[in-house]
Each structure stands twice: as structure tokens, then as C-alpha cells.
C-alpha positions as CSV (number, residue, x, y, z in Angstrom):
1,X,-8.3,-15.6,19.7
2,X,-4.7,-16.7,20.6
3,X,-2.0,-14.3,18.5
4,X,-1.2,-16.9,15.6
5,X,-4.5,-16.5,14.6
6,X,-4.3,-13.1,13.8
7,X,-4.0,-11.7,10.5
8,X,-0.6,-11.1,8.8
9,X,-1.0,-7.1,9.3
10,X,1.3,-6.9,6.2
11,X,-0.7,-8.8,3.6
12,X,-3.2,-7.7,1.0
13,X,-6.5,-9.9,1.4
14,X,-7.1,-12.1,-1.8
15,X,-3.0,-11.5,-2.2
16,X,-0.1,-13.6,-2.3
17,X,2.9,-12.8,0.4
18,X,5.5,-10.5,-1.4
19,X,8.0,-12.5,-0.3
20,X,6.2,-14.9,-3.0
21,X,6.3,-12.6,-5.6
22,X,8.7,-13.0,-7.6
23,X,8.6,-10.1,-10.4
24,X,8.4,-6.3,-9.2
25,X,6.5,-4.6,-12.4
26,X,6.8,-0.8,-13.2
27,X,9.4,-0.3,-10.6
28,X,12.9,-0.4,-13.1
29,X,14.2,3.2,-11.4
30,X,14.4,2.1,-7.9
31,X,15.7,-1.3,-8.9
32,X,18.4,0.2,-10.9
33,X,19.1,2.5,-7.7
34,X,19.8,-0.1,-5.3
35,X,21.8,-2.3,-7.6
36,X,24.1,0.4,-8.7
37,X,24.9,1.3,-5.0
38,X,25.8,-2.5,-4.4
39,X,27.4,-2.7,-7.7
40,X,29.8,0.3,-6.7
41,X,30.3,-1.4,-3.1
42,X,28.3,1.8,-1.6
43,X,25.9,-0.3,-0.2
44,X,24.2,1.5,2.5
45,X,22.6,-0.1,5.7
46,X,19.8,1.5,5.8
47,X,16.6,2.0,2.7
48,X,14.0,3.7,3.0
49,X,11.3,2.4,0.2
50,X,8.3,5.4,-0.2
51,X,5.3,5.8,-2.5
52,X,2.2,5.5,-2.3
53,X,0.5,2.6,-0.6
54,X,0.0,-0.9,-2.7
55,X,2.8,-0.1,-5.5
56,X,5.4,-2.7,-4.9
57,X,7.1,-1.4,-1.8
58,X,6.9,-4.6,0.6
59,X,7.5,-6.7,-3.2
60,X,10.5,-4.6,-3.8
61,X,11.4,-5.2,0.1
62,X,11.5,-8.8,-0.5
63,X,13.2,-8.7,-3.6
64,X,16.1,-7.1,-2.3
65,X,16.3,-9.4,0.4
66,X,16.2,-12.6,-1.6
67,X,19.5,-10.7,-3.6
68,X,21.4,-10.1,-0.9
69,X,20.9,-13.8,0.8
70,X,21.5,-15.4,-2.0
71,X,24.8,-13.8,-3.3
72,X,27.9,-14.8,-2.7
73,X,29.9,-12.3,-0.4
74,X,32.5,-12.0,-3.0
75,X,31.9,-12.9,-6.5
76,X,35.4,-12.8,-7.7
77,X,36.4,-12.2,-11.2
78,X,34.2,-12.5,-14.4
79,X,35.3,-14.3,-17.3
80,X,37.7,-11.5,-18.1
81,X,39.4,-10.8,-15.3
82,X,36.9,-8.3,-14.3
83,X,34.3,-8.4,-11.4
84,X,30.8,-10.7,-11.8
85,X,28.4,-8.1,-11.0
86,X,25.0,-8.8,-11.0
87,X,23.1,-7.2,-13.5
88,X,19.2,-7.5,-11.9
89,X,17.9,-8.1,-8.5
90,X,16.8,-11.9,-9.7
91,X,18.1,-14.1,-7.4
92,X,20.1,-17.6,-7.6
93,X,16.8,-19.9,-8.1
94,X,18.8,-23.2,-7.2
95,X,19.8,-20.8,-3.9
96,X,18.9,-23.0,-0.8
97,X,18.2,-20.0,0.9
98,X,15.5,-19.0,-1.7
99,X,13.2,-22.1,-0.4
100,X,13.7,-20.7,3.0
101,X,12.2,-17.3,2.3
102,X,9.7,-18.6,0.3
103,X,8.5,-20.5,3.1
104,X,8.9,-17.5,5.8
105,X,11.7,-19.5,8.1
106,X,14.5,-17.9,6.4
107,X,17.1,-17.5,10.0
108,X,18.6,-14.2,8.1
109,X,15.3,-12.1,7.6
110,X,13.5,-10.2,10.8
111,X,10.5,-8.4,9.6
112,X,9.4,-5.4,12.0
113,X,5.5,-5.3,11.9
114,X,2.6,-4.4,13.9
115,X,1.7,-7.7,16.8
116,X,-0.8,-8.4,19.0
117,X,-2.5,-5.9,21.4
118,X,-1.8,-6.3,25.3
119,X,-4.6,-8.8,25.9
120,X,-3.9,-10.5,22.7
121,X,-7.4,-10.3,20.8
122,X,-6.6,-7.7,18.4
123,X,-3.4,-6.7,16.2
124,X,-2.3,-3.4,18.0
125,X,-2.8,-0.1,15.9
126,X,1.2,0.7,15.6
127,X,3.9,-1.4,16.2
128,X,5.3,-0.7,20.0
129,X,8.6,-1.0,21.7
130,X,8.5,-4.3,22.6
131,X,8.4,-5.5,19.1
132,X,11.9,-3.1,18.4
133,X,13.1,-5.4,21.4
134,X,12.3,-8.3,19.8
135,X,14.8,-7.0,16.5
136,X,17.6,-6.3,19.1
137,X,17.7,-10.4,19.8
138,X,17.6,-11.3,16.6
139,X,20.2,-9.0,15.6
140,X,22.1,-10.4,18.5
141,X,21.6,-14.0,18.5
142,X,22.5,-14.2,14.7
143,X,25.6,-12.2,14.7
144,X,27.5,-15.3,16.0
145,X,26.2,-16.8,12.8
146,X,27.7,-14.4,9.6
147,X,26.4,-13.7,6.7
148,X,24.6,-11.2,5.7
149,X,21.4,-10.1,7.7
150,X,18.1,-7.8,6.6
151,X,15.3,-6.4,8.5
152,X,12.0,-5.5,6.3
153,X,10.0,-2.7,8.4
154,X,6.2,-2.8,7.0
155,X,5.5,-0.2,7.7
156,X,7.8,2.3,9.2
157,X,5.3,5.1,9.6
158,X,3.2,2.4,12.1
159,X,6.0,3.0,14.7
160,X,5.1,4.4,18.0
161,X,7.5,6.9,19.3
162,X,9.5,4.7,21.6
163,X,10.0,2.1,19.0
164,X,10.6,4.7,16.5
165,X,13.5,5.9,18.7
166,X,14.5,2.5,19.5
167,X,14.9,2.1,15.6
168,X,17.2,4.9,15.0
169,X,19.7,4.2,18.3
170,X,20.0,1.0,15.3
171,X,20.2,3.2,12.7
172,X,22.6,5.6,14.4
173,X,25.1,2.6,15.0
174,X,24.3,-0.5,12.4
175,X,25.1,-3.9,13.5
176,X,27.8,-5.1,10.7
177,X,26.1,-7.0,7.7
178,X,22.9,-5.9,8.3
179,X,20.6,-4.0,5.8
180,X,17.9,-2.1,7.1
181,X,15.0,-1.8,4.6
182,X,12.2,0.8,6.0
183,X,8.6,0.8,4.0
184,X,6.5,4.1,4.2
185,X,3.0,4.9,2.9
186,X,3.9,8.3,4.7
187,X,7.4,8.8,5.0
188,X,6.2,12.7,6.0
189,X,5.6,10.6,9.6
190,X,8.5,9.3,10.5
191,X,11.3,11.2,12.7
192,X,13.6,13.3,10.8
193,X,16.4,11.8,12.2
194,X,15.2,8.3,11.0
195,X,14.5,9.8,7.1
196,X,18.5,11.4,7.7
197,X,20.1,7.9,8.3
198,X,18.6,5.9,4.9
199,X,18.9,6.6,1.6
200,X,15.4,6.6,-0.7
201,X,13.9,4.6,-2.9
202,X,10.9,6.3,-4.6
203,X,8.6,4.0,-6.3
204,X,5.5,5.3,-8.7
205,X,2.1,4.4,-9.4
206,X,1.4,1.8,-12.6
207,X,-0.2,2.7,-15.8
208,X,-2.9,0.9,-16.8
209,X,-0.7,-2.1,-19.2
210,X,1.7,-2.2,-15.4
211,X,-1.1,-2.9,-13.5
212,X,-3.0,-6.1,-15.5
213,X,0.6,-7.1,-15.2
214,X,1.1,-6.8,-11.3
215,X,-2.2,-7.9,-10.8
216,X,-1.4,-11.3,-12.5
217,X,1.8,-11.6,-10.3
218,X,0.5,-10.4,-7.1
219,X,-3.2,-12.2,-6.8
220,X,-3.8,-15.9,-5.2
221,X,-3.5,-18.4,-7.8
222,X,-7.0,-19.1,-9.3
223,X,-9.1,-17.9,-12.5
224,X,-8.2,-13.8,-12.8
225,X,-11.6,-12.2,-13.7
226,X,-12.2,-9.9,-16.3
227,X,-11.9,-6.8,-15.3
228,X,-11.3,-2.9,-16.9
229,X,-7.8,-2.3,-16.1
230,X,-7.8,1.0,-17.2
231,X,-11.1,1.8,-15.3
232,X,-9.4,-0.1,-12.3
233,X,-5.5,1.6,-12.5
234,X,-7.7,5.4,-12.4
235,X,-10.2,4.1,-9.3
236,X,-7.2,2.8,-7.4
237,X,-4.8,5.4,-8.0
238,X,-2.5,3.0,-10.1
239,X,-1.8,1.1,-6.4
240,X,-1.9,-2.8,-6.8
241,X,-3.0,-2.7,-3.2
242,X,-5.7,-0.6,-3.9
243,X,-6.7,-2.1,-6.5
244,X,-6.8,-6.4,-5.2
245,X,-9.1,-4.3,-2.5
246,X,-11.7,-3.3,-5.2
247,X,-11.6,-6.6,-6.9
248,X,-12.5,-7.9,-3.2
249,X,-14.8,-6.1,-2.2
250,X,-16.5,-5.9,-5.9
251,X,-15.3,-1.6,-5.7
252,X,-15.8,-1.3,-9.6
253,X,-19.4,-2.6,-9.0
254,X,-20.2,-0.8,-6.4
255,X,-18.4,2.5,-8.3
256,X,-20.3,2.1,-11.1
257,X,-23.9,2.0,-8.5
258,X,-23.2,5.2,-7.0
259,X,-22.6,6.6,-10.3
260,X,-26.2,5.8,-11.5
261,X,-27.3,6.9,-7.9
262,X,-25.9,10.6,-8.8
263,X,-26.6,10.4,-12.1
264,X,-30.6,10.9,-10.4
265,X,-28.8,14.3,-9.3
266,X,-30.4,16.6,-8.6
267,X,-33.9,14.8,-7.9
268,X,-32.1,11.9,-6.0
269,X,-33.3,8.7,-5.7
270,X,-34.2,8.1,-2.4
271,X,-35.0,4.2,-2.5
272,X,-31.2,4.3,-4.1
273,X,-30.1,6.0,-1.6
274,X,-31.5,4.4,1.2
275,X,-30.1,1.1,-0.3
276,X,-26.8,2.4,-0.4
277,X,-26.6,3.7,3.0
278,X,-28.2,0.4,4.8
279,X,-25.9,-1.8,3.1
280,X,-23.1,0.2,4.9
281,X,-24.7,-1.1,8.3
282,X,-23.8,-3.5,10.9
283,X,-20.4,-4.7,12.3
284,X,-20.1,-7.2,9.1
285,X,-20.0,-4.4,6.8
286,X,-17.2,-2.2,8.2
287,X,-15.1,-3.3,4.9
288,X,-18.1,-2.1,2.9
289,X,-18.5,1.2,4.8
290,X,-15.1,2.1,4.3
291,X,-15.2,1.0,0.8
292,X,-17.9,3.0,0.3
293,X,-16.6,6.2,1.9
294,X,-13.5,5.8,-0.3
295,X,-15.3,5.9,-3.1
296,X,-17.6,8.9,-2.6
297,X,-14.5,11.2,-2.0
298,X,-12.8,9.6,-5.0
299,X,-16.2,10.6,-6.9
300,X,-16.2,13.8,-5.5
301,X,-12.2,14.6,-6.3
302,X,-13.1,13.9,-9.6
303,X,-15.9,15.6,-10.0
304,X,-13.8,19.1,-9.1
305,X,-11.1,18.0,-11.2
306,X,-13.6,17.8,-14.2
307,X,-14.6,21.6,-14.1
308,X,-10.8,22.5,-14.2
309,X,-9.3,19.9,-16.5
310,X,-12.2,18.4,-18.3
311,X,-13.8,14.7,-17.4
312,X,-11.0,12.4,-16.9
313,X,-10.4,9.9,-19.3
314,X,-10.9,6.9,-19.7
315,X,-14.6,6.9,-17.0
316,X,-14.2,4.6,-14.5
317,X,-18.1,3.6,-14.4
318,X,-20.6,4.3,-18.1
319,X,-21.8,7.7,-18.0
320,X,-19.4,8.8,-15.5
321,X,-18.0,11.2,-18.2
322,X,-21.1,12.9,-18.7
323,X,-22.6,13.2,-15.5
324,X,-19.1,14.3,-14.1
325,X,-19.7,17.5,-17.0
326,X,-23.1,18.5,-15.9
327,X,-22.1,18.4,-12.2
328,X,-18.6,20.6,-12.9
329,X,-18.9,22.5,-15.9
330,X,-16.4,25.2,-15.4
331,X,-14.1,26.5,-12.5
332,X,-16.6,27.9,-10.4
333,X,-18.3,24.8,-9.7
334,X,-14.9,23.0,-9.4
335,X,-14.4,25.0,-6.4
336,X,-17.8,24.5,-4.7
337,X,-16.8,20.7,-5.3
338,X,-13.2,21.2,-4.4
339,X,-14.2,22.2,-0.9
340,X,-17.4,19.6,-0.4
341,X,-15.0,16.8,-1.2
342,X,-12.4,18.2,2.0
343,X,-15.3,19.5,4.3
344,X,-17.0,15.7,3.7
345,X,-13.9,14.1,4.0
346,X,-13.1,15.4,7.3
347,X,-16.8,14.5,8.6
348,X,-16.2,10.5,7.2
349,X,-13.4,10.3,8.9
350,X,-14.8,12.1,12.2
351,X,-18.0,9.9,11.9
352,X,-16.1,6.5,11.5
353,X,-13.8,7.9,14.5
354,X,-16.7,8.6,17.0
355,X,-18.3,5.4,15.7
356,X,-21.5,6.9,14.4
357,X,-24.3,4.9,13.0
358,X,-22.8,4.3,9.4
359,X,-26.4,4.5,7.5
360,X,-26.9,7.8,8.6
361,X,-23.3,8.9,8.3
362,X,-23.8,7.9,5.0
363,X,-26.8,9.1,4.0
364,X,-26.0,12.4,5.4
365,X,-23.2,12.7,3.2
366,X,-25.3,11.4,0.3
367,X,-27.7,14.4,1.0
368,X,-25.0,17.1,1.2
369,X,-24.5,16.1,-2.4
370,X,-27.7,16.7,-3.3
371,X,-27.6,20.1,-1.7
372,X,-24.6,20.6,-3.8
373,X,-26.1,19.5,-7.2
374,X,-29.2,21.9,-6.7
């Protein structure tokens, strides 16, 4: 496998590009943040965009990049005498620079991202040095040309210390014109000295109504299925991200099969069981596996949230709601749950980490349950 053939480390399976998204839904605040600073010429070169992962970030990313190519550097006076500011982030759609992003050979956009490992079969697990280096030509080879320059990092908390410190000797002295705009799942990771030199753009999760919305602009083109958007926006956190991954994978299925295989609780159903675990195994499966072991801690998260705050509405799977009371009726057994949902999570991520079998990881897990529930 040659390095074009590797995936796009910063695309969503069964998703279209952000830089081919065009509308940002549920995301108004942070808009309105970044166009006030440019309205009120206090444009800062660096950004750092946070939230959760799969809420718009990289979408917002893009957004702002397609603004700031495609304004004018001075807009001169408004009808009245006064300046034409821009009132949204839209950009100019007879722009010729808009076709150019659109079709990812835009001269005026780097985007920092993870590349190939060292022997060029595999994308590498954090973006290195030599991709910072990389950045420092572009930023030098286009300076000759003006204009206005941006650099989309997806995502800043993938950086390996040396490129994280070749970053900030950037960020400490900005090349002129350029707009650094940093996305973090985990802005907690990054240096403190990189969070120091941007200022934030916090962006939320999506209610239910938001996400339908999203999902329309943010899927392939094609058919959307039907699907439970309020039972979707509470299994994926209200992440768009999170969310294409389900539809993918067939999550809300597959969520609403391991809650009939705990609704067996506390005489489990073995054959179930069995089932669930062996369809977890084999190399082809790893998306499955991890699909899977995201869904059991989400299932178990909510079953300790029940015995405090009551079953969450609305269920994310039929009879979720009830089996959720009879496994947390009060406080108590919220935190038995409570700490079976960390102590489990730490083992799925140990087992995946060690590479253990994955139907035995997961039926052992599937068996602590059980314990739990008698």
C-alpha cells in the first residue's frame, strides 16, 4: 500500500469532507465569536476549536477558512459611508477560490494531519515532526504570493511532542497573514503554552431537531434512512461523528440487541451471549469490537445514572427504560454500577491494548454483568 491510498485520517466514514459542508448547524456562539473578533479588526492568528469529538469542529474549521479566502482584504465603505462588514461566515459563492477548496487544491490552505508511518503501510498514530516541517515550506513558499494564508490542525491533540513544540516556535512568532486554526477532541493534551497563544472556540453537542439537521448536511449524498434521531443524538452523545459511526456500523441495531441480551438479566442468555461475543472476532471485525465495547460502557453509564436521576428519557432501544429501573433502582445500586462501568472500562481498553482474544474479552465482560445483576 503506497501512501495515497491511505485513508484521509480526518474524515468520518459514510461522510462528506467538511470542507464540502457547507452549513455548520447548532454552532451560532462560536460563529458569532470569530466573526466579531474579525469584525472589530482583533483578528487573532491563532484558534483553537474544542468540544467534543464529531460536533462540527473540522466543519467550522473549514468554514472559517472559506471566509477568510474569499474576502476582500479591505471591504471599503458600505452604502453609507460606513464599513461592509460581513454579517455570517457564508462565503462569496461566485468566489473562484471557493471551487478551489471545494476541490482540496486551494494554494492558500495547509491542513496539519496525521501521514504515513515510516515504512509507508499504515497512517502513523500522531502526527510527527516531519509533517510540522512540511507546514514550515508551505508557509515559506507562499509568502512571496500574499494574501491571506490558513492552516487547519485536525487534530491538535494527535501531535507528538516535537511537532507539538515545532507548532508553537509558529505560534510564538506568526508568519504575517496567516490564521492558525487548532481542532481538539482533548484540548486538556496539548502543551500549555500552545492553549496560552490561541484564543477558544467552544462548540456544544446537538439536540436531537440539530442533529437530523447535521446529519442531512454532513452524510454522502444518497437515500438518508429512517432513523430515531432522538434515540441516535442520546447514544452518540449529540456528536454528528459519533453518530454517522452508528448509522455505519448499524450501532442502534446492535444497541437495541444487547438490550434484550440484558434484559435476560439475571438468568443470562448464554446462546445470546455467545452470539454477541463471536461476532466481535477476527481481524474483519475490529470496527464491530470496538463498536461493541462502546456500547456496553455507554449501557452501563446509563444504567448508574438511572438509580440517581431516574431512566433517561427518551430510551435509546424498547424496554431500555424498564430494564435500566430494575437494574438501578436507587443510589446504592447506582454506585455498584458507577464503579463496574470504570473498573470494565479500564479492562476494554487494557484488553484491546494487549490484543486479547476479543470473544473472550467480551464475554468476560458480559459475565461481570451478570455477576452484577445477581
Amino acid at each position: 500500500m503506497s501512501a495515497a491510498d491511505l485513508p484521509d485520517p480526518t474524515l468520518a466514514p459514510g461522510a462528506r469532507h467538511p470542507r464540502e459542508t457547507r452549513v455548520l448547524v447548532g454552532q451560532t456562539r462560536a460563529e458569532e465569536d470569530f466573526l466579531d473578533a474579525f469584525n472589530m479588526g482583533r483578528l487573532h492568528h491563532g484558534w483553537l476549536l474544542t468540544g467534543p469529538r464529531g460536533v462540527g469542529k473540522a466543519t467550522l474549521a473549514w468554514r472559517i477558512a472559506r471566509f477568510l479566502l474569499t474576502r476582500p482584504d479591505d471591504s471599503g465603505p458600505g452604502l453609507f459611508g460606513e464599513p461592509d462588514l460581513p454579517h455570517s461566515l457564508d462565503a462569496d459563492p461566485d468566489h473562484p477560490a471557493l471551487a478551489r477548496i471545494t476541490a482540496g487544491s486551494e494554494p492558500g490552505i495547509f491542513t496539519l494531519k496525521r501521514g504515513p508511518n515510516e515504512k509507508e503501510t499504515a497512517l502513523s498514530q500522531d502526527i510527527r515532526v516531519d509533517q510540522v516541517r512540511k507546514l514550515k515550506s508551505f508557509l515559506h513558499l507562499s509568502a512571496t504570493e500574499g494574501g491571506r494564508r490558513v492552516v487547519i490542525v485536525d487534530a491538535a491533540d494527535e501531535l507528538n511532542i516535537q511537532a507539538a513544540n515545532a507548532l508553537l516556535k509558529l505560534l510564538e512568532e506568526p508568519p504575517p497573514r496567516v490564521t492558525f486554526l487548532l481542532i481538539a477532541h482533548q484540548p486538556a493534551r496539548l502543551l500549555p503554552t500552545i492553549r496560552s497563544r490561541c484564543r477558544e472556540l467552544r462548540l456544544g453537542t446537538l439536540s436531537p431537531e440539530q442533529m437530523e439537521a447535521a446529519l442531512a448536511a454532513a452524510e454522502d449524498e444518497g437515500e438518508p434512512p429512517e432513523l430515531d434521531h432522538h434515540a441516535l443524538a442520546a447514544l452518540s452523545g449529540g456528536s454528528v461523528g459519533a453518530a454517522i459511526r452508528l448509522i455505519n456500523l448499524e450501532g442502534m441495531t446492535r444497541y437495541a440487541n444487547l438490550i434484550k441480551l440484558m434484559a435476560t438479566l439475571p438468568q443470562l442468555d448464554r446462546l445470546g451471549a455467545i452470539a454477541l461475543a463471536e461476532g466481535c472476532a477476527g481481524k474483519t471485525n475490529e470496527a464491530r469490537l470496538d463498536l461493541t465495547l462502546g456500547l456496553v460502557e455507554l449501557f452501563l453509564a446509563r444504567v448508574a445514572r438511572t438509580g440517581v436521576a431516574g431512566a433517561p428519557m427518551p430510551q435509546a432501544a424498547p424496554g431500555e427504560a424498564e430494564l435500566l429501573t430494575r437494574l438501578s433502582p436507587d443510589e446504592q445500586a447506582a454506585m455498584k454500577w458507577a464503579r463496574l462501568h470504570q473498573t470494565l472500562g479500564v479492562r476494554a481498553r487494557h484488553g484491546r491494548a494487549v490484543n486479547l482474544d476479543p470473544a473472550a474479552l467480551v464475554m468476560d465482560i458480559v459475565l461481570e454483568i451478570t455477576a452484577a445483576a445477581a
